[in-house]
C-alpha positions as CSV (number, residue, x, y, z in Angstrom):
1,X,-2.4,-120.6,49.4
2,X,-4.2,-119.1,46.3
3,X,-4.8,-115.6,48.4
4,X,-1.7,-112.9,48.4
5,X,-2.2,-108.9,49.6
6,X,-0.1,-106.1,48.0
7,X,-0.5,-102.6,49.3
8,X,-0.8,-99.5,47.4
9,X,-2.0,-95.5,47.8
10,X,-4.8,-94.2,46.9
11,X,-4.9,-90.0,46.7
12,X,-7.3,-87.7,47.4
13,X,-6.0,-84.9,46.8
14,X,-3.2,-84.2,48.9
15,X,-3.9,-86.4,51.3
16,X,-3.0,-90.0,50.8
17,X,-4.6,-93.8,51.6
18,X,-3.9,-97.0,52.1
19,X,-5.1,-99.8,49.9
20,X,-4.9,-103.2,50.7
21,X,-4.5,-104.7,46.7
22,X,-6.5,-108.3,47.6
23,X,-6.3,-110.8,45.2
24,X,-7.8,-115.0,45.0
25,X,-7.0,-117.1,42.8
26,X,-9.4,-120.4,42.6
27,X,-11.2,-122.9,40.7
28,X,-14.6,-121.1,39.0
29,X,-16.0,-119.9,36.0
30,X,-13.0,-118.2,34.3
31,X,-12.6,-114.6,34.7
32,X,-11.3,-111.6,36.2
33,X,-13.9,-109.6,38.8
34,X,-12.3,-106.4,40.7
35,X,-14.1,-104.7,43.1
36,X,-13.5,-102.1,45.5
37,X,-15.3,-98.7,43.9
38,X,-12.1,-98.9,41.1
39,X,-13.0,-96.1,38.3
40,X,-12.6,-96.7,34.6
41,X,-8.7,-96.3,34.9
42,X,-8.4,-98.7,37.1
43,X,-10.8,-101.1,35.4
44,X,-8.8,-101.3,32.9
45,X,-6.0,-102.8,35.0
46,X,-7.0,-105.9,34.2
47,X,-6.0,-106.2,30.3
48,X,-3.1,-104.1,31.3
49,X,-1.7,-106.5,33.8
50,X,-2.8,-109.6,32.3
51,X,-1.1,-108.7,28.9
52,X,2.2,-107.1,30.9
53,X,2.5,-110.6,33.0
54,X,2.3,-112.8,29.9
55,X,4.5,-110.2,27.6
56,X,6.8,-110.7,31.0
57,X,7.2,-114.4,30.0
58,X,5.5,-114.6,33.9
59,X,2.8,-117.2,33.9
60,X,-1.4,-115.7,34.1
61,X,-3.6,-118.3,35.8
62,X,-5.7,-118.0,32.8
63,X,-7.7,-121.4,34.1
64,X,-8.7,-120.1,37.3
65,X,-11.3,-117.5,38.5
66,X,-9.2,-114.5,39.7
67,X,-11.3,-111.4,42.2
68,X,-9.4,-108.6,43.3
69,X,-10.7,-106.6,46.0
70,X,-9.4,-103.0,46.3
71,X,-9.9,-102.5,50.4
72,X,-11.2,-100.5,52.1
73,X,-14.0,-101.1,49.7
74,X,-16.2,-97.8,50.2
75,X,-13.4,-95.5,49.4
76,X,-13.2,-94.2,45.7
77,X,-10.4,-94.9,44.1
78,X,-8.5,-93.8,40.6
79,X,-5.1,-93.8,38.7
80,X,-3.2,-96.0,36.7
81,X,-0.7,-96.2,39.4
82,X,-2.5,-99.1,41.1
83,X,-1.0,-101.3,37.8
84,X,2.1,-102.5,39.5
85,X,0.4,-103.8,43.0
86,X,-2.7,-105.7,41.1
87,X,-0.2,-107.4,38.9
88,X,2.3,-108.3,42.3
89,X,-1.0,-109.2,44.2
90,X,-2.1,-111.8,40.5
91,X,1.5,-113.0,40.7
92,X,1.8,-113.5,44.9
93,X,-1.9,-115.5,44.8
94,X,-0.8,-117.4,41.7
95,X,2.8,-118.4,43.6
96,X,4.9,-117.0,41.2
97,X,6.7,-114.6,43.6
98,X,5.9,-115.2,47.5
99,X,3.2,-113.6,49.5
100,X,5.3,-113.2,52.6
101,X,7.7,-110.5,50.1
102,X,4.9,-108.4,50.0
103,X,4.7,-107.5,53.6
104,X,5.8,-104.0,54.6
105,X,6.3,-102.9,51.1
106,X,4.0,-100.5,49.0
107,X,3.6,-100.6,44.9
108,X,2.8,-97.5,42.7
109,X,3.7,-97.1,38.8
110,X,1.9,-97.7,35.5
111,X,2.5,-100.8,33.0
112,X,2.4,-100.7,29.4
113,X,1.4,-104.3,27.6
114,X,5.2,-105.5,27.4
115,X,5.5,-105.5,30.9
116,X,7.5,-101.6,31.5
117,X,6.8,-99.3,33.8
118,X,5.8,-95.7,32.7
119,X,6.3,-92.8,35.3
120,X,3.0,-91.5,37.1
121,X,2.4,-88.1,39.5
122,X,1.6,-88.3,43.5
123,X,4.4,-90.2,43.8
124,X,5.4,-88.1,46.6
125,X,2.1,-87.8,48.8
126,X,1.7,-91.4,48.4
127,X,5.1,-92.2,50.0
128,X,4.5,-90.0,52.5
129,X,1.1,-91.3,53.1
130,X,2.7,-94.8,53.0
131,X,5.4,-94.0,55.5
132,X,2.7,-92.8,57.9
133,X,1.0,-96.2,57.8
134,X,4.5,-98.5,58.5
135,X,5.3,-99.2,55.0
136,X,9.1,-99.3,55.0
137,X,10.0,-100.5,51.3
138,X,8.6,-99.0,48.0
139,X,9.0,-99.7,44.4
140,X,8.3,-96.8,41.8
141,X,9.6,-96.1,38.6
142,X,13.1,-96.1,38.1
143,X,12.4,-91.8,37.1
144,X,10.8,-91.4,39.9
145,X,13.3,-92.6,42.8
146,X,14.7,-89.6,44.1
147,X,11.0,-88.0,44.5
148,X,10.6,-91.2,46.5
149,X,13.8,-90.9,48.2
150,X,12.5,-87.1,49.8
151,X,10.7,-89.6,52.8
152,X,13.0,-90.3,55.1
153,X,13.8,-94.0,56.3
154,X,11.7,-95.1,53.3
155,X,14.1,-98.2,51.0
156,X,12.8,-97.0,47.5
157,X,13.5,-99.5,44.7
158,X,13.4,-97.9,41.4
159,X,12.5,-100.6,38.7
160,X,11.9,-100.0,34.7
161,X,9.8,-103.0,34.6
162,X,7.5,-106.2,35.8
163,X,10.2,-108.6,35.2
164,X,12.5,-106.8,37.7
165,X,10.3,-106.5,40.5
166,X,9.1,-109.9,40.4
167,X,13.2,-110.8,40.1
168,X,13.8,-108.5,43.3
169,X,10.9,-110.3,45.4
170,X,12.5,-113.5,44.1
171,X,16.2,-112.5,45.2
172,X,17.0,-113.6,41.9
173,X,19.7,-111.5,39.3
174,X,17.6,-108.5,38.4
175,X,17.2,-108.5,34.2
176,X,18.0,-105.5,32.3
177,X,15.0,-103.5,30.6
178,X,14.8,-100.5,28.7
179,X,14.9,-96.9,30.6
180,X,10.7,-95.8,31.7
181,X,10.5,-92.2,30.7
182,X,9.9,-89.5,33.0
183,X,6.4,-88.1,33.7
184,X,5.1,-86.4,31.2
185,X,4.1,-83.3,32.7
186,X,6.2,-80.2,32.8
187,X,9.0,-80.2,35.6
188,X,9.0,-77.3,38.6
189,X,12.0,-75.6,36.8
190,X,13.3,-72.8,38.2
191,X,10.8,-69.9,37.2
192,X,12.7,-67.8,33.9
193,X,11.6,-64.6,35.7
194,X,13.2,-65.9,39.2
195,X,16.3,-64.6,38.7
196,X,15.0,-61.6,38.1
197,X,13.0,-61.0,41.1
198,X,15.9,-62.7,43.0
199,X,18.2,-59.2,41.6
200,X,14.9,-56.5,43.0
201,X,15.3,-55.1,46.1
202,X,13.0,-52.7,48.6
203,X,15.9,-50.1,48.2
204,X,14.8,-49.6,44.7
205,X,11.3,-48.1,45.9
206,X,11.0,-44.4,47.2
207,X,8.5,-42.0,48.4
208,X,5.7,-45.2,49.1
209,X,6.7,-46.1,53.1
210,X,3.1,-46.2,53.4
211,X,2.5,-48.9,51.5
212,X,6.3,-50.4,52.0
213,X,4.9,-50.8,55.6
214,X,1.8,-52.8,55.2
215,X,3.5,-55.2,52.6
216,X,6.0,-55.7,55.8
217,X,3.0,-56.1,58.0
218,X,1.6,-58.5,55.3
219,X,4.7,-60.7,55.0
220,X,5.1,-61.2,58.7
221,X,1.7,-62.5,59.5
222,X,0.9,-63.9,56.1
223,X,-2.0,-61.4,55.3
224,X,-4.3,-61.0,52.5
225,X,-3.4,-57.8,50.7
226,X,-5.2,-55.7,47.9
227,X,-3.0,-52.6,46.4
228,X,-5.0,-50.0,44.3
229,X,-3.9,-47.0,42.6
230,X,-3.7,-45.4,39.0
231,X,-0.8,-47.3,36.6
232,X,2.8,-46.3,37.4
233,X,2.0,-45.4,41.2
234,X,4.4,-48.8,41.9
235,X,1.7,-51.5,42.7
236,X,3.6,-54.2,40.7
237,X,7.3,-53.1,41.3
238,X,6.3,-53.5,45.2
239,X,4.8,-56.9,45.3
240,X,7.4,-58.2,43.0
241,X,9.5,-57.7,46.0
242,X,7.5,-59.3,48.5
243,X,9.1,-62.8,48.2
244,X,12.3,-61.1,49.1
245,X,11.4,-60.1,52.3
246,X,9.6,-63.6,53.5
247,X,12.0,-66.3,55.3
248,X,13.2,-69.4,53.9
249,X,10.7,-72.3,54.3
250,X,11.1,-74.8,57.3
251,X,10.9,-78.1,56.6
252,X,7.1,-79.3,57.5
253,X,6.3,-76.3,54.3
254,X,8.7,-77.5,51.8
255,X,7.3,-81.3,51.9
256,X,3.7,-79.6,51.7
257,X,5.1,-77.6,48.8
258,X,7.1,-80.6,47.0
259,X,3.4,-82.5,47.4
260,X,1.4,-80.4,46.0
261,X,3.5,-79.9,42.8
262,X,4.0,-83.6,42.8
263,X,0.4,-84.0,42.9
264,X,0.3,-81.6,39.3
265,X,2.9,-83.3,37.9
266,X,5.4,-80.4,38.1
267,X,7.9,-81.4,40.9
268,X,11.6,-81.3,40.1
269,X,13.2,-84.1,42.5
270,X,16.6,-83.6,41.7
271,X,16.4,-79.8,42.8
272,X,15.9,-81.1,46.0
273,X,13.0,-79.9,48.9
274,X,12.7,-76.0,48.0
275,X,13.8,-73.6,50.0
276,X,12.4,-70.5,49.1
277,X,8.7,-69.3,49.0
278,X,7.0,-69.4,45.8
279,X,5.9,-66.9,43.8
280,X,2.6,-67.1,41.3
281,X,1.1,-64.3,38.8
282,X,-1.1,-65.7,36.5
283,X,-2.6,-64.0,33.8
284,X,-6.3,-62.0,34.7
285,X,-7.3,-64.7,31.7
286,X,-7.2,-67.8,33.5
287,X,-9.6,-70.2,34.0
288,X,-11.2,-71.1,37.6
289,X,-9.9,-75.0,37.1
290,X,-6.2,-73.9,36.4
291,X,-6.4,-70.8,39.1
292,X,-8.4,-73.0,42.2
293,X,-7.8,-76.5,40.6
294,X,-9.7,-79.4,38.8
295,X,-9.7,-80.5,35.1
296,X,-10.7,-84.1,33.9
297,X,-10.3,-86.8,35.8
298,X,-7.7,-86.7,38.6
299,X,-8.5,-83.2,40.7
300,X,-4.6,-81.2,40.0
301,X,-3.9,-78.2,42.0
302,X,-4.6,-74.9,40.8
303,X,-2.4,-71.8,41.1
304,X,-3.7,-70.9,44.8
305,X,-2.3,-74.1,45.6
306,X,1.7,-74.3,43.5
307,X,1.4,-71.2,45.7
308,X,1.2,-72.3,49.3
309,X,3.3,-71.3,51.8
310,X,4.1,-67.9,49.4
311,X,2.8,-65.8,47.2
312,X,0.1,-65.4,45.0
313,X,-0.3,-62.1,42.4
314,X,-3.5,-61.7,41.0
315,X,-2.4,-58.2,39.0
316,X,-5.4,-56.1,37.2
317,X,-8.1,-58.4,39.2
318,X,-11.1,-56.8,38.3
319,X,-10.1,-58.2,34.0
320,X,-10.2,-61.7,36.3
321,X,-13.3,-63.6,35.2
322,X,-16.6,-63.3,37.8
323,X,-16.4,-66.7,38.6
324,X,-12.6,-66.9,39.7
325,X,-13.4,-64.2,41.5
326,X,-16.0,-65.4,43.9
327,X,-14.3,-68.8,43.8
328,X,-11.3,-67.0,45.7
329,X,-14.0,-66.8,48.5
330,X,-12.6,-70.0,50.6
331,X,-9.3,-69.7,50.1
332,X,-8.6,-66.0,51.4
333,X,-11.0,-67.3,54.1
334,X,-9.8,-70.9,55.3
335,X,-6.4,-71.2,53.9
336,X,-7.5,-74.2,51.4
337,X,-9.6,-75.2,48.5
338,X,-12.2,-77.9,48.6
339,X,-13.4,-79.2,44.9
340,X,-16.5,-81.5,45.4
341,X,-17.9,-83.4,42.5
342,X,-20.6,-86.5,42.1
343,X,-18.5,-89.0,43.7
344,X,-15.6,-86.7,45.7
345,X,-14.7,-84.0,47.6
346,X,-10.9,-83.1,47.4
347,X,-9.1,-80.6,49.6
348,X,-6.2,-78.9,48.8
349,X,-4.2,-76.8,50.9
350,X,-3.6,-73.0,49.4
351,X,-1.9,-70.8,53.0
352,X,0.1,-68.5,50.7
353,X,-0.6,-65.1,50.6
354,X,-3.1,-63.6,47.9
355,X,-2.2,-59.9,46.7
356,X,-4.4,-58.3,44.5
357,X,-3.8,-55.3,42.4
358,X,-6.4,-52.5,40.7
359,X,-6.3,-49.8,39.0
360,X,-9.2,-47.4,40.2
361,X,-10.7,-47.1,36.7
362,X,-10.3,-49.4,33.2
363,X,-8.1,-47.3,32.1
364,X,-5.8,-47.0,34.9
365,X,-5.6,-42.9,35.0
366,X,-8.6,-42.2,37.5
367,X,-7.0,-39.9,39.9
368,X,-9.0,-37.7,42.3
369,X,-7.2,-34.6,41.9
370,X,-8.5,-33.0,39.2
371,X,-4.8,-31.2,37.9
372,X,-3.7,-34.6,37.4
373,X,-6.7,-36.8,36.3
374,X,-6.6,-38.0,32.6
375,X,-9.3,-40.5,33.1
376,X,-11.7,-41.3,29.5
377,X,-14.1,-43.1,31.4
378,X,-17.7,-42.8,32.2
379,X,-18.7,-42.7,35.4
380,X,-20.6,-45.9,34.8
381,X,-17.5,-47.7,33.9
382,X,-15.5,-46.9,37.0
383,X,-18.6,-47.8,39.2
384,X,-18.9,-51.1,37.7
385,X,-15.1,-51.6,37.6
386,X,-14.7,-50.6,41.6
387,X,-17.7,-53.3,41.7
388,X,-15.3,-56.4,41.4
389,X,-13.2,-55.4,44.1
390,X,-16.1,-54.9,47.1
391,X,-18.1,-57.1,48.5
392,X,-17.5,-60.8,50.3
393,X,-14.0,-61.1,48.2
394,X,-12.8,-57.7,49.2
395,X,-13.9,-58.3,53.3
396,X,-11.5,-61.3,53.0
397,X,-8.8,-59.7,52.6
398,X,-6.8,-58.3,56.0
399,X,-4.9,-54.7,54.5
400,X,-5.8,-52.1,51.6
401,X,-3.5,-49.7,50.7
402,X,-4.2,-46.9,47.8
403,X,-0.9,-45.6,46.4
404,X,-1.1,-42.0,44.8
405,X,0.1,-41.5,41.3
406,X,3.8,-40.0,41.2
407,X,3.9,-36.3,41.0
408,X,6.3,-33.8,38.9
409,X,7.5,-32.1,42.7
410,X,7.5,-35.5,44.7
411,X,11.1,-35.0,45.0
412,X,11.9,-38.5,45.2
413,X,15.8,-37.9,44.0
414,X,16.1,-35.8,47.5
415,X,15.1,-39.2,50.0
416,X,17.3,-41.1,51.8
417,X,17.5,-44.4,50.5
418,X,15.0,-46.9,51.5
419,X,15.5,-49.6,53.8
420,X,17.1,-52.7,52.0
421,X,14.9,-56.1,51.3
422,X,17.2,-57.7,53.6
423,X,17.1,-55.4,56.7
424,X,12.8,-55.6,56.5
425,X,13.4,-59.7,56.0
426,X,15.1,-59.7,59.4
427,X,12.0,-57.7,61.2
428,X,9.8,-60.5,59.5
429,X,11.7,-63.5,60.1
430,X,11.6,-62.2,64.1
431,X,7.9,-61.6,64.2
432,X,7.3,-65.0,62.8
433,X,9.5,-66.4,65.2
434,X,7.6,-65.3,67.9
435,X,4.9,-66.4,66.2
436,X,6.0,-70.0,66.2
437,X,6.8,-69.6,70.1
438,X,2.8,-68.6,70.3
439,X,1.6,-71.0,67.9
440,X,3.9,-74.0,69.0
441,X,1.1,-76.7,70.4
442,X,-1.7,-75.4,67.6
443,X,-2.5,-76.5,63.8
444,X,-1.6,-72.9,62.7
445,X,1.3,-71.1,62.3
446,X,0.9,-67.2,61.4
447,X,-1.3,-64.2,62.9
448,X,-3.4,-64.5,59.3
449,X,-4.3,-68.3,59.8
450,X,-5.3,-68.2,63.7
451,X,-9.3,-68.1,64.3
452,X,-11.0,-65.6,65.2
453,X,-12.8,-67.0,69.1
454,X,-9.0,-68.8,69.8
455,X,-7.4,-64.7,69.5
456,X,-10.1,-63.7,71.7
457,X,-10.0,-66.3,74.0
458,X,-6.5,-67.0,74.1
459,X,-4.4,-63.9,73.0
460,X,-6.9,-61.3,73.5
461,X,-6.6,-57.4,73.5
462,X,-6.0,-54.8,75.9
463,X,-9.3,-53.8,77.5
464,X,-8.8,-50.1,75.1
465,X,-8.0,-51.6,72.4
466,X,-10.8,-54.1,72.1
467,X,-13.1,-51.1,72.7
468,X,-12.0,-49.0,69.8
469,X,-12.3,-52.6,67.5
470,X,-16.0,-53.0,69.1
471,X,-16.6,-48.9,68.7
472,X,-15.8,-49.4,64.9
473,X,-17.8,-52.9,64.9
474,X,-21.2,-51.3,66.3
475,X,-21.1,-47.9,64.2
476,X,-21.2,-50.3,60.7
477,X,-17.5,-49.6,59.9
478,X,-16.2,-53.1,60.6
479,X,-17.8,-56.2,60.0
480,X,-17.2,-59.3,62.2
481,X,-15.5,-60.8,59.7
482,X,-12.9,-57.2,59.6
483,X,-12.9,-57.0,63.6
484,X,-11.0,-60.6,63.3
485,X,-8.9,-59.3,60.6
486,X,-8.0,-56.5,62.6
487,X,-7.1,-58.5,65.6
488,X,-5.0,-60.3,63.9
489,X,-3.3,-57.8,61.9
490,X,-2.9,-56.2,65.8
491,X,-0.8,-58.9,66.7
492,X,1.4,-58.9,63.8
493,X,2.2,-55.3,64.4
494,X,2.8,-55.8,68.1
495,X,5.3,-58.5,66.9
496,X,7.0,-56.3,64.6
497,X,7.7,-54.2,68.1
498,X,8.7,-57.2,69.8
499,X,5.5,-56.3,72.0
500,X,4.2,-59.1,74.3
501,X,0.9,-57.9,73.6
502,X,-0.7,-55.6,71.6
503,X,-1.9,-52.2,72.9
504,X,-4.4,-49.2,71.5
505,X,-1.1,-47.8,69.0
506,X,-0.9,-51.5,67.8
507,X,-5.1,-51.6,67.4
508,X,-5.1,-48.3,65.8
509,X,-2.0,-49.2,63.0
510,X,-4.0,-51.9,62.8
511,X,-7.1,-50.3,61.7
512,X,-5.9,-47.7,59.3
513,X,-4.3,-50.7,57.5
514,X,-7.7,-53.0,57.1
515,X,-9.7,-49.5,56.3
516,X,-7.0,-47.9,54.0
517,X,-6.6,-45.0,56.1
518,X,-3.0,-43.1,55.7
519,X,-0.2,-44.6,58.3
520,X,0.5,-41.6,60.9
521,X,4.4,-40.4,60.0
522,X,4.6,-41.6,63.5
523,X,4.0,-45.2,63.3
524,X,6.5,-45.0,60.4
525,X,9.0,-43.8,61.9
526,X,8.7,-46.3,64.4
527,X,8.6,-48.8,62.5
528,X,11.9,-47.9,60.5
């Protein structure tokens, strides 16, 4: 029978398809037709494979009229990773290797004209995607086995070339073939500044329970969280230790976080699934494409994404450019980043938590007590500078703290020691876990990702404490938007108490944190 299907996976990005590789082989005008919505990559298939069969010493039905039919046929479709299963599908309709060894089994990689195999990124989604669909068997590049291998019950076949899967569908002795390369994108190597952040601790940090508290609150219901104060006041040296004081990552949020840096080409598979939250700073000079994601072609996660499930540092973020700026709008709000273009729409997931730092002036000495204040800047400047940080992007984000610059009598040599990273970790890895209790038969998983009307429906407030929320909301204090945030952030606390619901103390704590009021010592103690 001159017909033969080979299945493949198409990405959009994270979230993986399908795609039944069709292929008939007849008699006809001579030619190759592909259809399906195949872009210019994938167009190109055709010299690729026809060149890569016949360098093969595998036999082209150049004499016959060949279509190929990329299904489901109104689904866009890109890579060079659909090589391997349009050459198989050729080969299958032609009855060089049998149809019936194509059932069940997926095939992704790239082919050079001598018939190799050259590494491509995804491999991971697409697996997973694959899996979900009751593919069982998968052949990828030889590089690329053990990202394969991270799908459980999945037989992956690594191959370096056309030769030896066509001698695997066969049964036949498997010939050698020189070793495919890996991918040539950069590898998810162990950040060089890891080890140092793995070596800080909360200990370190004195005289600042204020803010020490609302990064707690922040970590346990992944918040949004925006730090101001002059430079030296301890905005970086705090969040730098947020990472230490988040649990390790269950096992649904490492696969998300292995896809996503599969998906940019940056996944290390023989580190294993990660275990540990990330942790991203970019520079205040990157571009919207490499912060939220895009580029050419294929859509690649930005940094918001590489940093799901952790955290994300924007330091100095009114230097960031106006556009990344607004850009941050859907992320801080929905927990994910939609990039739509002529043809597309792609959305990536990005549920870390965003912290943002500012100084209160561009020169980072604005202080309002006068004795202390060695601002240079006009008026005009700080104005516009404050500017960046209000608005839409600012009303996203859950907790604002302001630290005070460090004083000559602060006496910080004379405090106890603080509380260790470790002892606030174990306060956070309990409120989550009663968050996962409350959570268990929703979508979400944290205080920071549930919606607003499910809180209030659901898991709403005492009858005082929805009152002094609603007595904020009508006077113009708090917008709808902040009455959510402050619900939320209610529940988080009341977690933190191991409360089964939250009452006016939690509703107030939790309203000084979204306003930036001071913390009563009260609340601190307590909370200690």
């Amino acid at each position: 029978m001159p017909f033969a299907t080979a299945h493949t996976v198409s990405l959009h990005g994270a979230v993986g398809h399908l795609i039944d590789v069709q292929t008939d082989v007849s008699p006809g005008q001579v030619g190759v037709t592909m259809v399906g919505r195949a872009d210019t990559t994938i167009n190109e298939a055709r010299d690729r494979c026809r060149m890569a069969i016949i360098n093969s010493e595998l036999d082209w039905p150049a004499t016959r009229r060949i279509t190929i039919l990329l299904s489901p046929a109104d689904l866009l479709k890109h890579g060079t990773h659909f090589d391997l299963a349009v050459a198989v599908s050729v080969l299958a309709a032609a009855g060089t290797v049998p149809a019936a060894a194509l059932e069940g089994v997926a095939f992704i990689g790239e082919l050079t004209l001598d018939g190799n195999l050259r590494s491509v990124t995804g491999v991971l989604p697409m697996v997973l995607a694959a899996a979900e669909r009751g593919i069982r068997a998968v052949f990828v590049p030889e590089p690329q086995t053990r990202e394969a291998a991270m799908v459980a019950d999945m037989s992956v076949i690594g191959v370096r070339s056309l030769g030896q899967v066509v001698a695997v569908l066969r049964d036949e002795e498997v010939p050698d073939a020189p070793p495919v390369a890996p991918t040539s994108g950069a590898r998810l190597l162990a950040w060089r500044g890891q080890e140092r952040l793995d070596e800080l601790d909360l200990a370190d940090l004195l005289g600042i329970a204020d803010a020490r508290y609302a990064v707690e609150v922040a970590a346990a219901g992944g918040h949004h969280l925006l730090l101001s104060g002059p430079k030296g006041c301890g905005k970086t040296s705090l969040v730098e230790r947020i990472q230490g004081i988040l649990p390790d990552l269950s096992r649904d949020e490492s696969v998300e976080l292995s896809a996503i840096h599969s998906l940019a080409g940056t996944l290390d598979p023989e580190a294993g699934f990660p275990t540990r939250p990330p942790f991203s700073a970019p520079h205040h000079d990157a571009s919207k494409a490499s912060l939220i994601g895009g580029g050419l072609g294929a859509v690649r996660p930005g940094e918001v994404s590489k940093a799901h499930t952790g955290v994300l540092f924007l330091d100095e973020f009114p230097l960031f450019r106006s556009d990344v700026i607004e850009a941050l709008r859907q992320p801080l709000e929905n927990g994910d980043v939609t990039i739509a273009r002529r043809d597309e729409s792609v959305t990536l997931p990005a549920r870390g938590m965003v912290v943002l730092a500012a100084n209160p002036c561009p020169c980072g000495d604005y202080s309002g007590d006068v004795r202390i204040n060695r601002c240079t800047c006009r008026e005009a400047q700080r104005r516009d500078y404050r500017n960046k940080v209000t608005g839409p992007v600012a009303d996203r984000v859950d907790i604002v703290r302001h630290l005070p610059p460090l004083r000559r009598n602060d006496g910080l040599a004379d405090l106890e020691p603080a509380e260790s990273s470790a002892a606030v970790r174990r306060r956070v890895e309990a409120a989550r876990g009663r968050q996962a209790e409350r959570y268990a038969d929703t979508h979400w998983r944290l205080n920071g990702h549930a919606p607003g009307p499910v809180l209030r429906d659901r898991w709403p407030l005492t009858k005082a404490g929805q009152k002094a929320v609603d007595d904020r909301l009508y006077d113009g204090k708090l917008s709808r938007r902040g009455a959510t945030r402050v619900h939320r952030l209610a529940w988080t606390v009341a977690d933190l108490r191991a409360l089964d619901q939250p009452g006016l103390d939690e509703v107030d704590t939790a309203l000084r944190l979204r306003t930036g009021d001071p913390l009563l010592l009260s609340m601190l103690e307590r909370a200690g």
